[in-house]
N, C-alpha and C positions, 0 to 999 in steps of 0.2 A: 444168568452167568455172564460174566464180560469178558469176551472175548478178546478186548483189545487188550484189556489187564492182563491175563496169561499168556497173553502174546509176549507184551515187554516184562514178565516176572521175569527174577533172577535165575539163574540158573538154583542155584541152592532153594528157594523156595517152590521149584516147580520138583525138585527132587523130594521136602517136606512133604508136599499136597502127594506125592504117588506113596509115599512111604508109610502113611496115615489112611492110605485108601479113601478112593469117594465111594460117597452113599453110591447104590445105582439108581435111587431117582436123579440122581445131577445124571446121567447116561440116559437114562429115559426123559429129561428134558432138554438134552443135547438131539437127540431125534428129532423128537418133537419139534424144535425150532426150527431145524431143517427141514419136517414133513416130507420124513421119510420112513417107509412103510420098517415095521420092524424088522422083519424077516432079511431085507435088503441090509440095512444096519447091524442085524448083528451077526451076518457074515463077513460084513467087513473089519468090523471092532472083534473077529472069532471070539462074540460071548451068545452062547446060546438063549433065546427068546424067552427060556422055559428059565435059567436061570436068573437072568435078567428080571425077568416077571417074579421069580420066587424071591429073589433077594428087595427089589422094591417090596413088594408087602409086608413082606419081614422084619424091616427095616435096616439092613444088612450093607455090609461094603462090600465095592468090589474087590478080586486078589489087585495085589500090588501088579502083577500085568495087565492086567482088565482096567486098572486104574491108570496105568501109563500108555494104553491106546486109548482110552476115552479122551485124555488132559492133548496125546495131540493131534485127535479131534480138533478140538476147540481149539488147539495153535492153530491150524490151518486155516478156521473157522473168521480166526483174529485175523489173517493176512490177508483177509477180503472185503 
């Protein structure tokens, strides 16, 4: 994922990408690049481990608010 990209998306296209839901593997390789344990991560994104875990396998999206703390995530992620 490119962080610097969602950093400077539009506003109207960062509204698309939540609207649309991401997969929760993009959330589970937003962790992962930060190497951080899951437990600590999805208390902070408030997405449970167990759902997290059941929707990646699934192959499933997040809700549209699971989707717009993940996206700014990776804002934050771009500002560094």
């Amino acid at each position: 994922m490119d962080y610097v990209q969602i950093l400077s998306a539009a506003p109207m296209d960062r509204i698309r990408l939540v609207k649309s839901r991401l997969p929760a593997w993009r959330a589970k390789a937003i962790i992962g690049d930060l190497a951080l344990r899951s437990t600590l991560a999805s208390r902070a994104l408030h997405i449970p481990v167990s759902t997290l875990n059941r929707k990646t396998r699934e192959g499933e999206a997040l809700s549209q608010d699971g989707s717009e703390r993940v996206l700014g995530l990776a804002r934050l992620i771009g500002q560094v």
